[in-house]
N, CA, C and O atoms as a GROMACS GRO file, in nm:
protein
  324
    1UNK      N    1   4.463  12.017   6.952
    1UNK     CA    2   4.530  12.116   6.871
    1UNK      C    3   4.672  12.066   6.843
    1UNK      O    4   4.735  12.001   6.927
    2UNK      N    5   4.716  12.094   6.732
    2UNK     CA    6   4.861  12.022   6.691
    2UNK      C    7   4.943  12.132   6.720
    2UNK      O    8   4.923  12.250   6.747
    3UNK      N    9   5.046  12.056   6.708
    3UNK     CA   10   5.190  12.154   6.720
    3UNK      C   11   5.192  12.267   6.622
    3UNK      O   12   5.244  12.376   6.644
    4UNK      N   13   5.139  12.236   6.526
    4UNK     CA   14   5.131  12.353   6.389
    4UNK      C   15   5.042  12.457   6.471
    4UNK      O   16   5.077  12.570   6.504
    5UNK      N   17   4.922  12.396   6.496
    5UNK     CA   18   4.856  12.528   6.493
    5UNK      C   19   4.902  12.608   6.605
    5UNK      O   20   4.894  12.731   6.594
    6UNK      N   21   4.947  12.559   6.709
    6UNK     CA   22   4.967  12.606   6.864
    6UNK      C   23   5.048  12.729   6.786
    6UNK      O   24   5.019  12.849   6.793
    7UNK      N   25   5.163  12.663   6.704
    7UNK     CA   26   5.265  12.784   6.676
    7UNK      C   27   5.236  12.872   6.643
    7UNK      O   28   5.280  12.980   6.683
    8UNK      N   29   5.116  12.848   6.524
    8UNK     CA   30   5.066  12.956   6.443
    8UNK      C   31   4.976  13.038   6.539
    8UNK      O   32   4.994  13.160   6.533
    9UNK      N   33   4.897  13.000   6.611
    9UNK     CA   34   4.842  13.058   6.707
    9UNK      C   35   4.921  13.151   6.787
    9UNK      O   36   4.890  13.266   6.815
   10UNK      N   37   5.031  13.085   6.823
   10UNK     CA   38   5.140  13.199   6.912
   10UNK      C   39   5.190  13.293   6.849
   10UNK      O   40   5.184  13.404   6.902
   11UNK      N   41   5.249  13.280   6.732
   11UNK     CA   42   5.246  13.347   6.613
   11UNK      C   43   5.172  13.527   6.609
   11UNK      O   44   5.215  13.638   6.641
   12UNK      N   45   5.059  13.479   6.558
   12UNK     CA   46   4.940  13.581   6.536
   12UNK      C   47   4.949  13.639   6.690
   12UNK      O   48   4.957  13.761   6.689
   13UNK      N   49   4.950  13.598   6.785
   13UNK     CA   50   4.933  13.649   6.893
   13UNK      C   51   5.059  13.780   6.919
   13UNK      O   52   5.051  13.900   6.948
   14UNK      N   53   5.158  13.697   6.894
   14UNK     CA   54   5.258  13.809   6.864
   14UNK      C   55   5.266  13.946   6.829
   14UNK      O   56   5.289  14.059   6.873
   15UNK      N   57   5.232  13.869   6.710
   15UNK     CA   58   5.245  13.977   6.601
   15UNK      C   59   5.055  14.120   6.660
   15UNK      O   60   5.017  14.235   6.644
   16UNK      N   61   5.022  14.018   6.711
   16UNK     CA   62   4.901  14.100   6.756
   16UNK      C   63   4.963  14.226   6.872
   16UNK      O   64   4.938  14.347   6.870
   17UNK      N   65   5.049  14.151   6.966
   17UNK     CA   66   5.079  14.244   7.034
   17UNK      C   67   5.180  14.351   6.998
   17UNK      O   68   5.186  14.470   7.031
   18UNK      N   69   5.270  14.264   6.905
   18UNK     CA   70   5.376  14.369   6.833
   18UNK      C   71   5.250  14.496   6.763
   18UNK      O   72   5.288  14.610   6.792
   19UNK      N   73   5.137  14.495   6.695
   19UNK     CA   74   5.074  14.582   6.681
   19UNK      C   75   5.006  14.687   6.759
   19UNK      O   76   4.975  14.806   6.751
   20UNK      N   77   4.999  14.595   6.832
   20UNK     CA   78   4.901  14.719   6.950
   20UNK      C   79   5.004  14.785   7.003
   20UNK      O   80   4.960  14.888   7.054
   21UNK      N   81   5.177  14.772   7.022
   21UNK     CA   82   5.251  14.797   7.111
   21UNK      C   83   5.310  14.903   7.009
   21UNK      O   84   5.365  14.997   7.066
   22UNK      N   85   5.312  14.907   6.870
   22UNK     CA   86   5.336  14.985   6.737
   22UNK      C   87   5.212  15.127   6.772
   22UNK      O   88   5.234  15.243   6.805
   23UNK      N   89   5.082  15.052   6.749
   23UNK     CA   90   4.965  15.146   6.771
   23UNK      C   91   4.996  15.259   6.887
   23UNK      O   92   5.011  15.380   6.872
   24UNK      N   93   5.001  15.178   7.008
   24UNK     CA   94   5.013  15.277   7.157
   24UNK      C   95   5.137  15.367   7.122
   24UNK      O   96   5.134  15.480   7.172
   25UNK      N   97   5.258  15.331   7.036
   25UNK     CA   98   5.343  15.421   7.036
   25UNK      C   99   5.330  15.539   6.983
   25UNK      O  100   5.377  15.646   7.023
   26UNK      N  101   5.231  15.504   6.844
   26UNK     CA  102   5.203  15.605   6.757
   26UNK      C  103   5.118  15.722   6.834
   26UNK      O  104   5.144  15.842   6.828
   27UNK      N  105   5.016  15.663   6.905
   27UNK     CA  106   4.943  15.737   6.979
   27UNK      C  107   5.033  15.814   7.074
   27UNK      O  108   5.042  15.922   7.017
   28UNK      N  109   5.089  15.819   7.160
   28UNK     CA  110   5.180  15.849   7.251
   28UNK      C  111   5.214  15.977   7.188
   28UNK      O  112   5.195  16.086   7.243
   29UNK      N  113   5.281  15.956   7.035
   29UNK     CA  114   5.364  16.032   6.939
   29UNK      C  115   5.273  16.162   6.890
   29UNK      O  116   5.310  16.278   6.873
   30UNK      N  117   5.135  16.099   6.872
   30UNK     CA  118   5.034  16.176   6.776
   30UNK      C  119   5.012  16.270   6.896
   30UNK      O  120   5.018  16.386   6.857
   31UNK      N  121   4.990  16.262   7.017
   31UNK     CA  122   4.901  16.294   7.095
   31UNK      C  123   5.024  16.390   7.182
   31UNK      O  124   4.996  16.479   7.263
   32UNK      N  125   5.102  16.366   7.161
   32UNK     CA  126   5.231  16.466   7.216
   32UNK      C  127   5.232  16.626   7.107
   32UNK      O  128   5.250  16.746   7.132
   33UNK      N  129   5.209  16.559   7.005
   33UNK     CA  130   5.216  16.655   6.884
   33UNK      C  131   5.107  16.718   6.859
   33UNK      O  132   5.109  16.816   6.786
   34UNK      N  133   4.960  16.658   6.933
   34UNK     CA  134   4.871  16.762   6.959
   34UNK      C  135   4.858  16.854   7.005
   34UNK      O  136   4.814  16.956   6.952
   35UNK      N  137   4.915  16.835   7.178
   35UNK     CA  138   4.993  16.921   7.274
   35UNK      C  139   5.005  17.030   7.247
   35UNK      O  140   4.950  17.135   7.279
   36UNK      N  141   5.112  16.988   7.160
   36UNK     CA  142   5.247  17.136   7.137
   36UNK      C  143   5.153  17.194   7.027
   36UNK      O  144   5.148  17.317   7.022
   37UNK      N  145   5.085  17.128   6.946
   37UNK     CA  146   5.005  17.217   6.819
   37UNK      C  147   4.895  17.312   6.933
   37UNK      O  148   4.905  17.434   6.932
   38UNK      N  149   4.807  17.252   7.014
   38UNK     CA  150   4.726  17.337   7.075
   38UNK      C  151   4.819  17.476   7.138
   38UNK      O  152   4.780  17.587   7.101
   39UNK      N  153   4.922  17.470   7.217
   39UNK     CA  154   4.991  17.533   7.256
   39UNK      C  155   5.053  17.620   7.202
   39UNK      O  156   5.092  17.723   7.258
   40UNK      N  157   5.074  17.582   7.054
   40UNK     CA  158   5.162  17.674   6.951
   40UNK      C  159   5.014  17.828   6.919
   40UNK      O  160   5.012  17.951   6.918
   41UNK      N  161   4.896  17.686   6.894
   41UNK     CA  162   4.753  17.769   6.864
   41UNK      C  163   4.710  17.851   6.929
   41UNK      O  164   4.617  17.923   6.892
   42UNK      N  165   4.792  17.866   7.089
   42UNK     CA  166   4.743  17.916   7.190
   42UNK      C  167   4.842  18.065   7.210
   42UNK      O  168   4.805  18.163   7.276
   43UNK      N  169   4.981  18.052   7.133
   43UNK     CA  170   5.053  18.125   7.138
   43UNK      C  171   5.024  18.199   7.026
   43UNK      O  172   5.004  18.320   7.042
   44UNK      N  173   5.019  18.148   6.911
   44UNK     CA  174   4.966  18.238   6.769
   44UNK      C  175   4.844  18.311   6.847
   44UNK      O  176   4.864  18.414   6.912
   45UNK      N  177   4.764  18.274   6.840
   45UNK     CA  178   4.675  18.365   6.920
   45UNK      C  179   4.609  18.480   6.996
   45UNK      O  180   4.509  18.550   6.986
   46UNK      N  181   4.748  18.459   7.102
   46UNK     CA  182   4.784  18.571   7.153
   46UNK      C  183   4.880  18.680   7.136
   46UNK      O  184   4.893  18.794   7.182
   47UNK      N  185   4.950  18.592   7.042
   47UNK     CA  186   5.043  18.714   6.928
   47UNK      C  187   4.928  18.816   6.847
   47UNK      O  188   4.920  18.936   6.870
   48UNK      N  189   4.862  18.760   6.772
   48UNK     CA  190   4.753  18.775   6.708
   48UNK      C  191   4.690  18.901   6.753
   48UNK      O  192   4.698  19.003   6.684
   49UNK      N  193   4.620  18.899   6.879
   49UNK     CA  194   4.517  18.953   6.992
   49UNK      C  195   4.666  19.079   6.977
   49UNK      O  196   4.642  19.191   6.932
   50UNK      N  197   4.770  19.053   7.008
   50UNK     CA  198   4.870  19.170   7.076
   50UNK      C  199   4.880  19.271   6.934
   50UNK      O  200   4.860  19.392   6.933
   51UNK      N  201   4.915  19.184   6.811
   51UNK     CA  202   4.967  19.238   6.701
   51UNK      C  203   4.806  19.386   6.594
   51UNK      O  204   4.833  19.480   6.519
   52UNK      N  205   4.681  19.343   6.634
   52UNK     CA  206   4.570  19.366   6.613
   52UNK      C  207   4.550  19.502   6.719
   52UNK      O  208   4.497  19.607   6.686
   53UNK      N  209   4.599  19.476   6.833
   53UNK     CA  210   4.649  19.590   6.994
   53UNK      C  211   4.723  19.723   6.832
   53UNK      O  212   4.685  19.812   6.756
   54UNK      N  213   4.813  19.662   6.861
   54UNK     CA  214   4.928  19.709   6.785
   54UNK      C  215   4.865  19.848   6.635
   54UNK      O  216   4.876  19.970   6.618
   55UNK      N  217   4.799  19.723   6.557
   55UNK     CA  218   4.776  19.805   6.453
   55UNK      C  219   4.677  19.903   6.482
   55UNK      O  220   4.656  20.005   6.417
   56UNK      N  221   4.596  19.852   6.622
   56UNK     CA  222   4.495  19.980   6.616
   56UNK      C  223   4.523  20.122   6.723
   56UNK      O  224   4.447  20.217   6.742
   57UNK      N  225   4.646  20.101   6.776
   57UNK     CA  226   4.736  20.137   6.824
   57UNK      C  227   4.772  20.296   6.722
   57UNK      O  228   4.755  20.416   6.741
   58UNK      N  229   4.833  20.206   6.604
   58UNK     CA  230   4.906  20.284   6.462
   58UNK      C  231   4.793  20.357   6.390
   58UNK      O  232   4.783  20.474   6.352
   59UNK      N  233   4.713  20.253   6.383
   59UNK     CA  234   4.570  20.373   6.338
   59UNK      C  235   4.563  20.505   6.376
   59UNK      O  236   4.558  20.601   6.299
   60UNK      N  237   4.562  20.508   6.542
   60UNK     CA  238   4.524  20.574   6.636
   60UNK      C  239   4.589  20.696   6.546
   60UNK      O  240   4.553  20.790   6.474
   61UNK      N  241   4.707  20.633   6.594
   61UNK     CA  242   4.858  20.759   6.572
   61UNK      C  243   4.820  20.832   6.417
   61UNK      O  244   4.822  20.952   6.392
   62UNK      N  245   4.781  20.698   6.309
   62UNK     CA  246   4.779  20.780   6.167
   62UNK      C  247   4.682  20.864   6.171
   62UNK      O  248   4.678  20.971   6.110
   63UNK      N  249   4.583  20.811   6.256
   63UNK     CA  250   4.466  20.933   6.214
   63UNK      C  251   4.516  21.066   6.236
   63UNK      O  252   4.496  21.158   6.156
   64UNK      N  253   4.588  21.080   6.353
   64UNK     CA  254   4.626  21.225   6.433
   64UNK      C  255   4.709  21.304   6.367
   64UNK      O  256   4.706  21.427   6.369
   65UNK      N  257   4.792  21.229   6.302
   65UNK     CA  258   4.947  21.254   6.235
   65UNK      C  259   4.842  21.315   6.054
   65UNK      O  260   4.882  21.378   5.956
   66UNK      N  261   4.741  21.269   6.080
   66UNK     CA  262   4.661  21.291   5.952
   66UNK      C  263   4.660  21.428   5.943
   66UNK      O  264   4.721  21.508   5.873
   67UNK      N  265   4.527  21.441   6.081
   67UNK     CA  266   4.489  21.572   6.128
   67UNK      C  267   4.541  21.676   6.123
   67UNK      O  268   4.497  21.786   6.092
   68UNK      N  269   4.680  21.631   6.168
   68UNK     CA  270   4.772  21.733   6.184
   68UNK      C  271   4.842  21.808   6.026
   68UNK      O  272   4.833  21.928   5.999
   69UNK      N  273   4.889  21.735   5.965
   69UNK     CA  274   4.928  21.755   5.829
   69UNK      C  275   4.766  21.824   5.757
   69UNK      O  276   4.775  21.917   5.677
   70UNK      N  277   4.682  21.791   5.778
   70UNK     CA  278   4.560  21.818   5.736
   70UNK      C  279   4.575  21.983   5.783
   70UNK      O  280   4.585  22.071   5.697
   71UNK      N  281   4.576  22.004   5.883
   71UNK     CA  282   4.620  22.146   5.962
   71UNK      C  283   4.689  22.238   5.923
   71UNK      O  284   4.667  22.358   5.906
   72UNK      N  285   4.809  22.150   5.904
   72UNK     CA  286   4.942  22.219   5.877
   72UNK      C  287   4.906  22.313   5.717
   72UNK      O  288   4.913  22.435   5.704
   73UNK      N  289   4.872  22.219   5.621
   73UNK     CA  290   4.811  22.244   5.493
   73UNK      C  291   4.730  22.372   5.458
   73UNK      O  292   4.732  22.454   5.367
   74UNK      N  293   4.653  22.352   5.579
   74UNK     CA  294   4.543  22.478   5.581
   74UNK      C  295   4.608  22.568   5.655
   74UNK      O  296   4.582  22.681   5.611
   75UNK      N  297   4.676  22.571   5.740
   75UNK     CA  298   4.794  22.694   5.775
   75UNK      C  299   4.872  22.780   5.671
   75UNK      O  300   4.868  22.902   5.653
   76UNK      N  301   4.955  22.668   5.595
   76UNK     CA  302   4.996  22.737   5.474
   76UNK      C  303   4.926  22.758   5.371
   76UNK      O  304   4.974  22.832   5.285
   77UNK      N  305   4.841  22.720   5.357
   77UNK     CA  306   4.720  22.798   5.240
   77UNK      C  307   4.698  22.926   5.266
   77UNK      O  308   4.725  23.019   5.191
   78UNK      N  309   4.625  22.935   5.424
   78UNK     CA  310   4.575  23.078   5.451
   78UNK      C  311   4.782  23.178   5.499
   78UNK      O  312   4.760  23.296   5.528
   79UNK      N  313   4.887  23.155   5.504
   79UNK     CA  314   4.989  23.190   5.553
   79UNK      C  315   4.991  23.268   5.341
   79UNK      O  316   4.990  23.384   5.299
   80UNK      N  317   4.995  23.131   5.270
   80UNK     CA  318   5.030  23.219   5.141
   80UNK      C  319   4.917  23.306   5.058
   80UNK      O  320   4.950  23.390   4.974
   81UNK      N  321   4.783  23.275   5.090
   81UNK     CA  322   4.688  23.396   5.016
   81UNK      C  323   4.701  23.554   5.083
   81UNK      O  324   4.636  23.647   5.036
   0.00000   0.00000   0.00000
């Protein structure tokens, strides 16, 4: 093997590892940012689950608050005939 190729050989080798050492970083990067996305997914979620609590919560209340005005209505109907 000549001096040329040895170089070129060392060369590519380099640059091979400069890639994989590029690659592993990216990964490192990607896979950190999965993390926090599952975690974020995990928090939306349970906002979600609480906020759904919430509206059926308000339901509850509108129906009653319905009833009641519904009531009230028919009070003063029969109050003014």
């Amino acid at each position: 093997m000549s001096d040329t190729e040895s170089c070129e050989e060392e060369m590519f080798y380099e640059e091979l590892d400069m890639s994989y050492y590029d690659l592993t970083a990216k990964i490192t990067e990607l896979t950190q940012k999965v993390e926090e996305q599952v975690k974020e997914i995990a928090q939306l979620h349970d906002e979600r689950f609480d906020n759904l609590a919430h509206i059926s919560e308000l339901n509850d209340e509108l129906s009653k608050l319905t009833s009641q005005l519904e009531y009230m209505r028919e009070q003063v109907d029969i109050m003014n005939t």
